[in-house]
N, C-alpha and C positions, 0 to 999 in steps of 0.2 A: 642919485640914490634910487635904488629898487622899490616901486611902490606897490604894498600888500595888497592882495585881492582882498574882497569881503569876506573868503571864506578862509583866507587864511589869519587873518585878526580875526572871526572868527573862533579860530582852532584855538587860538594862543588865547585870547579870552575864556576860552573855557578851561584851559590847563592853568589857567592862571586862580580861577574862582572854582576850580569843582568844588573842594570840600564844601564851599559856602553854598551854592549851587545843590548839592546833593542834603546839605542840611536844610534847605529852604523845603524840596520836595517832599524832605519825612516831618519836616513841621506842618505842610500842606494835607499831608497823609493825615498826621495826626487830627488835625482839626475837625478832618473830614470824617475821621472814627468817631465822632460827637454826635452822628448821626447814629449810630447804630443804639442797642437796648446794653444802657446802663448796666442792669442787673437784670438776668432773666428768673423771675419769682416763681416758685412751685408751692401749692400748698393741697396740699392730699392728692386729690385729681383735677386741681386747677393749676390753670397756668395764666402767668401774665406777663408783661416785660413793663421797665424803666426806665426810661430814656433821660439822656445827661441833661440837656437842658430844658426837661421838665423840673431836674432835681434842684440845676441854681434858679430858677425862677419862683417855685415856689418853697421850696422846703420841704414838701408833705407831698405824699401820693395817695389816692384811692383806688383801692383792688378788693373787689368783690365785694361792693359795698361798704367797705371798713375804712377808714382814712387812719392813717400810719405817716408820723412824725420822723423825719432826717435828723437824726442825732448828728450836729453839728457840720453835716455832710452839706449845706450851702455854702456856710463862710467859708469851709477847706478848698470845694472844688473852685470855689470861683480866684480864692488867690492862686491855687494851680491854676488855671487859666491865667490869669494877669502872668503871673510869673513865666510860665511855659512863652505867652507872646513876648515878653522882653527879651526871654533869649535868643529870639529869633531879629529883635530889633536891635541888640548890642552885639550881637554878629554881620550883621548888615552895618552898622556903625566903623566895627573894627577894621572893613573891608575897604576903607577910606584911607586909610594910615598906611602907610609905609614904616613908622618907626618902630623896630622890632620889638623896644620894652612894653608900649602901649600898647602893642598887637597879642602882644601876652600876655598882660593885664585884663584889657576884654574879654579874651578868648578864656579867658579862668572865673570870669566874672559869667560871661556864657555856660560856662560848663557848670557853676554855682548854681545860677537858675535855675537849671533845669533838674540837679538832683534833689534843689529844693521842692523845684513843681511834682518831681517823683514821687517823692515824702510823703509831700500833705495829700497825693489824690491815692498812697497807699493806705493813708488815715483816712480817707473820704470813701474806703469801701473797697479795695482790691484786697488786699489780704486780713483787715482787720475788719469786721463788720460796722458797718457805719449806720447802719438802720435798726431803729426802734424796734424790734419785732417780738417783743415778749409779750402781747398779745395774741401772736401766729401758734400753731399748735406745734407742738414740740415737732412733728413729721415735716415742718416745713423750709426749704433749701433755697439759697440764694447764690446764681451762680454768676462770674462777674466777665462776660465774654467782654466787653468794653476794654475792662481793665487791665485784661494781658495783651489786647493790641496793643492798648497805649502806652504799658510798659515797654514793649519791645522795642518800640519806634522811637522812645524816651532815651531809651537805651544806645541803640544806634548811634540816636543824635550826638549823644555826649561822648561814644566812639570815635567821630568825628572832631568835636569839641578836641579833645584829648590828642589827636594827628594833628591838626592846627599847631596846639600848643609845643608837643613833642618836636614838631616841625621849625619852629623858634628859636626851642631851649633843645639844642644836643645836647645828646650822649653820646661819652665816645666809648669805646671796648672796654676799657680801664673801669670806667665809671659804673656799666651795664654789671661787671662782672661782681665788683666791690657791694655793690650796693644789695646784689642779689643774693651773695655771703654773709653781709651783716644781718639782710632781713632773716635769713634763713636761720642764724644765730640767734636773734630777737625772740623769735618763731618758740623754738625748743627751750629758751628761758621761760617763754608766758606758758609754756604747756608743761613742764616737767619739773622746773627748778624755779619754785614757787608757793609763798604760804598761802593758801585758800581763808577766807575773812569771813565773808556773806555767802549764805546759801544763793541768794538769787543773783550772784557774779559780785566781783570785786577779790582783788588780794593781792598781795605786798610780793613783787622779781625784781631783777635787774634786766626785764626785758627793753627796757626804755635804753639800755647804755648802747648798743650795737647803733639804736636807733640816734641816739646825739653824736657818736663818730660820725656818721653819713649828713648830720646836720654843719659839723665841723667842717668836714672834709669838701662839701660841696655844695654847702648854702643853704638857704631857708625853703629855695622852690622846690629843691627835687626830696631836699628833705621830707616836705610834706607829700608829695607823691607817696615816695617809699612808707611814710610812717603813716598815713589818713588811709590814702587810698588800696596801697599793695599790702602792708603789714595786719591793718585794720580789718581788711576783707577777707583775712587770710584767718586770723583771730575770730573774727565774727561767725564766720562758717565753723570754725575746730570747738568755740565755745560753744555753740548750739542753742542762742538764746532766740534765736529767728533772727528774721534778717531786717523787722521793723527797727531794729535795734542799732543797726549798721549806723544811721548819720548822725546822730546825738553822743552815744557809747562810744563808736569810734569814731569817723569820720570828725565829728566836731572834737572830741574830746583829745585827741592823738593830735589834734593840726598846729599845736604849740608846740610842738618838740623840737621844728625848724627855729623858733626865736634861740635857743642856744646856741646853733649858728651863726645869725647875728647876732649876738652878742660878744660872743668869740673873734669876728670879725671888726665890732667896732672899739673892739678895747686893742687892735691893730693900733690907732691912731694914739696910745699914751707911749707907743716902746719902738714903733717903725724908723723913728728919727733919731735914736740914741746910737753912736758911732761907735761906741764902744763894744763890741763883740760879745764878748765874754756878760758884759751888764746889759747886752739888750735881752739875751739868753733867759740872763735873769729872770729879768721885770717882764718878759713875754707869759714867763710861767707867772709870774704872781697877779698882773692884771689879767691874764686870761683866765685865770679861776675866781677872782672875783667877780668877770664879768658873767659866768657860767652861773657862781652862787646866786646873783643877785638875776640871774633870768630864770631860777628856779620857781618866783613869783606868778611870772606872766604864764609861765607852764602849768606852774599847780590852776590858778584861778579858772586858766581855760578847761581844763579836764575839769576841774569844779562844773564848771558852768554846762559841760558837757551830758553830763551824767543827771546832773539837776534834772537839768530843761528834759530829757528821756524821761525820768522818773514821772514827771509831770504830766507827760504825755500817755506812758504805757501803761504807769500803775498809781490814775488818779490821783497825787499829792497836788495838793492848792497850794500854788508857787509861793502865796504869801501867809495862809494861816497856816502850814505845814513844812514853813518853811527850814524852822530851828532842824525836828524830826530831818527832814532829805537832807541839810550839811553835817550832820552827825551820823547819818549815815555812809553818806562819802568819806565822809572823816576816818571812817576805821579803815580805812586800806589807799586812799587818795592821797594822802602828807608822805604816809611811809612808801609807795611807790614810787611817786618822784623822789624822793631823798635820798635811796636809796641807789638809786642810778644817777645823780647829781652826787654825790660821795663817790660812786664807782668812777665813775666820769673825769673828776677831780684827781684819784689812785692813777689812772690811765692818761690821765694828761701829757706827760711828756714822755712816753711812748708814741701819744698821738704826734704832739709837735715833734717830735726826731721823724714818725715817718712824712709827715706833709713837706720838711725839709730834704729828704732822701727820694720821696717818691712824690716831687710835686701836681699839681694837677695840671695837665695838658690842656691845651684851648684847641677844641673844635672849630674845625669850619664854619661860619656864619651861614646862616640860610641866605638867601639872597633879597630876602624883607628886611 
C-alpha cells in the first residue's frame, strides 16, 4: 500500500474540513471584532466610542461626565455571546460523526445559534437602539460600526452552516424546480389574493397551501427551508415591516408548516399494509386528511407562539399581564389563515396523492458522510 506524505493527508484533511475550517476562522474574526467601538457616540461637537465588553461587564457607560444606563443591552449581548460560542462548539462536535442524520441535526442546531445570536445582538443595538439616551439632546447620533461587521461575518457563518447542511440533505432537479414554483405560488397568494385584518400585519390567504404540498411531497426539512427561511424572507422583505421582524414573524412562526408533512407521512403506517388496492386507495385518502386536520394544531399553536413572542419583543406587550390582549390579537387572522389552507389542502389532497403516485420522488445521491 502507497504511503501518504504529510502534505498530501494534508490536502485531504483540508478538503475534507474546509467549511468547518473556514467557519472556525469568521468565528475567530468575529470574536476579534469585540475589540473594536461598540457604538460610535456623537453628541453636538463631541464625540466618544463604546466598546462591547465595556457594555457586558458593566451595563452603563460614562460620556462627558453623564452616566447612561444599557437598556437591556448586557443580558442580550452576553446570551449572543454564549450562543454565538456554542455554534462554533456544535460544529466542532458534529465534525466527529460520520452518520449523515446527526450530521444534519447539529449542523441545523448550528445554524439555529447563530440566527439566534443575530437576533438578540440585533436587539442589543444594531438596528434597533439599545441605549437609554433620552437624556442626550435630540441632535445626538449613534452609529453602530461593531454591529455591521458582526452581522456580516454572522452571516457568512450561517452561509456556511447552510452548505454543510444542503451538503447532507440533496436536492435533486425535480425537487429545485418544484419547490421554487410552489414558493413562487405561495409568494403571489400572501401579496395579492389576500384579506388584510391588522393595520400592523396579519390577514387571512391560502398562501400556506403551495407551502404544505412541498411539506407533503418532500418532508418536514426542506419543507422548513422552503417555508421559514426562502418563503419567510421573501415575505418579510415585500411586507415591509423591517427585517427585526424576520425570526419571530416568520422564521419561527412559518417553521410548523413542515409537521403536515409528517403527519401525512405517519398516517402511511394505518393503510401501507392493506393488500387490497382499490381500499388501500381509500383509507390513504381518509387517514391522510385526518392526519393533516389534526396537525392543524401543532401549526396554528406554533405561528401562535411566533407572533406572540415578536409582539413582546417589538411592540412592548408583557408576555403574562398582556397576555389575553396579544392572543386576541393573533386571533383575528391566525385560526382563519391556517384553516383556510388546511381546508384547501384537504380540496387538493388527491390531486396531490395521484401526482406523488405518477411523479414519485427520486433518491439523490448520498453524500459520502
Amino acid at each position: 500500500m502507497e504511503t501518504l506524505t504529510l502534505w498530501e493527508k494534508f490536502k485531504i484533511f483540508l478538503k475534507t474540513y474546509f467549511n468547518e475550517i473556514l467557519f472556525s476562522v469568521f468565528f475567530i474574526v468575529a470574536l476579534s471584532t469585540m475589540a473594536l467601538p461598540y457604538s460610535n457616540l456623537e453628541i453636538g461637537e463631541d464625540s466618544g466610542v463604546i466598546y462591547f465588553m465595556d457594555v457586558i461587564s458593566n451595563g452603563s457607560f460614562t460620556y462627558n461626565g453623564a452616566n447612561y444606563a444599557l437598556t437591556n443591552t448586557f443580558a442580550l449581548l452576553l446570551v449572543g455571546l454564549i450562543l454565538l460560542i456554542g455554534s462554533e462548539v456544535v460544529l466542532i462536535v458534529s465534525s466527529f460523526f460520520k452518520n449523515k442524520k446527526v450530521k444534519v441535526i447539529l449542523n441545523s442546531v448550528t445554524l439555529t445559534l447563530l440566527l439566534a445570536s443575530l437576533f438578540i445582538n440585533l436587539l442589543g443595538g444594531f438596528l434597533i437602539g439599545a441605549l437609554d439616551l433620552s437624556a442626550i439632546e435630540a441632535n445626538g447620533t449613534l452609529d453602530n460600526t461593531f454591529g455591521i461587521v458582526f452581522t456580516i461575518l454572522v452571516i457568512l457563518m450561517a452561509l456556511i452552516s447552510f452548505s454543510n447542511i444542503f451538503d447532507l440533505k440533496k436536492y435533486s432537479i425535480q425537487e429545485i424546480c418544484e419547490t421554487s414554483i410552489l414558493i413562487a405560488l405561495a409568494v403571489v397568494l400572501d401579496q395579492f389574493v389576500k384579506i388584510p385584518i391588522q393595520a400592523n400585519g396579519g390577514s387571512i390567504s391560502f398562501s400556506a397551501l403551495p407551502l404544505f404540498i412541498i411539506a407533503i411531497r418532500y418532508g418536514s426539512f426542506k419543507s422548513f427551508v422552503a417555508s421559514s427561511f426562502i418563503f419567510g424572507f421573501l415575505t418579510c422583505l415585500l411586507d415591509g415591516y423591517g427585517f427585526q421582524t424576520f425570526p419571530f414573524d416568520y422564521l419561527v412562526a412559518l417553521s410548523g408548516y413542515g409537521l403536515v408533512g409528517t403527519a401525512y407521512n405517519f398516517a402511511k403506517r394505518f393503510y401501507v399494509n392493506i393488500e387490497d388496492k382499490s381500499k388501500q386507495t381509500k383509507m390513504q385518502f381518509v387517514y391522510s386528511s385526518i392526519a393533516i386536520i389534526i396537525a392543524a394544531i401543532p401549526v396554528m399553536f406554533v405561528r401562535y407562539a411566533g407572533h406572540m413572542i415578536s409582539a413582546c419583543i417589538l411592540y412592548g406587550y408583557d408576555f403574562i399581564n398582556d397576555f389575553a390582549a396579544n392572543f386576541l390579537y393573533q386571533s383575528t387572522y391566525v385560526p382563519g389563515a391556517v384553516g383556510c389552507s388546511i381546508a384547501g389542502m384537504i380540496l387538493l389532497l388527491e390531486p396531490v396523492i395521484m401526482i406523488n403516485r405518477v411523479f414519485p420522488i427520486k433518491t439523490v445521491k448520498e453524500s459520502k458522510y
